[in-house]
C-alpha positions in Angstrom: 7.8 -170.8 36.4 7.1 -173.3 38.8 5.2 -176.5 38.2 1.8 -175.4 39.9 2.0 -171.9 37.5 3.2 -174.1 34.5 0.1 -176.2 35.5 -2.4 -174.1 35.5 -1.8 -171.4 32.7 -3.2 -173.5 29.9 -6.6 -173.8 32.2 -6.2 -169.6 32.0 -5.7 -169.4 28.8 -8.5 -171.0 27.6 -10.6 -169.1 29.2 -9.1 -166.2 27.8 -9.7 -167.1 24.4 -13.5 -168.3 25.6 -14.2 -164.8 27.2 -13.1 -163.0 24.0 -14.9 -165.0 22.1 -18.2 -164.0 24.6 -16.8 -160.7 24.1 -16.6 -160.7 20.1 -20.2 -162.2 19.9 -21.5 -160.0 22.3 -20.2 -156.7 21.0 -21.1 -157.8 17.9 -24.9 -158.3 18.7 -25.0 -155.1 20.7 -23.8 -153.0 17.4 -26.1 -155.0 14.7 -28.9 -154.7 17.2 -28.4 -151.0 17.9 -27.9 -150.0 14.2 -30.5 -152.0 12.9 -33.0 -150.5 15.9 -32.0 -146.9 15.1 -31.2 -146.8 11.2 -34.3 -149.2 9.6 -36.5 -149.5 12.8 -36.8 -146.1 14.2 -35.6 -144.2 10.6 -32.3 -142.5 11.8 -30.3 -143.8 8.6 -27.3 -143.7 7.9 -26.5 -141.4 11.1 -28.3 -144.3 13.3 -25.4 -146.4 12.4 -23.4 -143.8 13.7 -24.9 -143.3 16.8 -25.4 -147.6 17.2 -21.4 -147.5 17.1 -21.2 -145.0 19.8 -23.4 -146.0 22.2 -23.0 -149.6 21.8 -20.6 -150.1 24.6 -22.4 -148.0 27.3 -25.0 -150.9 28.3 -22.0 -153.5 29.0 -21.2 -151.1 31.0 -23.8 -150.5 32.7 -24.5 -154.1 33.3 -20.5 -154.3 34.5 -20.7 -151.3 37.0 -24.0 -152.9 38.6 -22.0 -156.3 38.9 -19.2 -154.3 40.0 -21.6 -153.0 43.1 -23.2 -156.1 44.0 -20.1 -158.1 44.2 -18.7 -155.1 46.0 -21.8 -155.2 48.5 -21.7 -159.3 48.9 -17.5 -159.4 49.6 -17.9 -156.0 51.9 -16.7 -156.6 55.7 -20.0 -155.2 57.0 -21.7 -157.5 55.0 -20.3 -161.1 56.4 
């Protein structure tokens, strides 16, 4: 490695570990929230927790596809 790699890897790292972290928390909101919505709120049960776990990682995403587009509309050549 060379010193401007060597340099900068702990920086990367970091935020690594801070984006998993985001990710934990996040994926761990999204499946309470959904399970408790659909087993106690809307009275699926035990199969509510079921579904909760399934669906749980379609609206990340969703919300990652729509990023996706808009960075893909703001970096496009027709665009600048």
């Amino acid at each position: 490695m060379d010193d401007k790699t060597s340099e900068q890897l702990p920086a990367v790292l970091a935020f690594a570990q801070d984006v998993s972290d985001v990710s934990l928390i996040d994926a761990f909101i999204m499946r309470m929230g959904l399970a408790w919505l659909l087993a106690a709120s809307l009275g699926c049960g035990f199969i509510g927790i079921y579904a909760a776990q399934a669906a749980a990682p379609v609206p990340p995403a969703l919300i990652g596809f729509a990023y996706l587009r808009l960075w893909a509309r703001r970096n496009s050549p027709a665009h600048q």
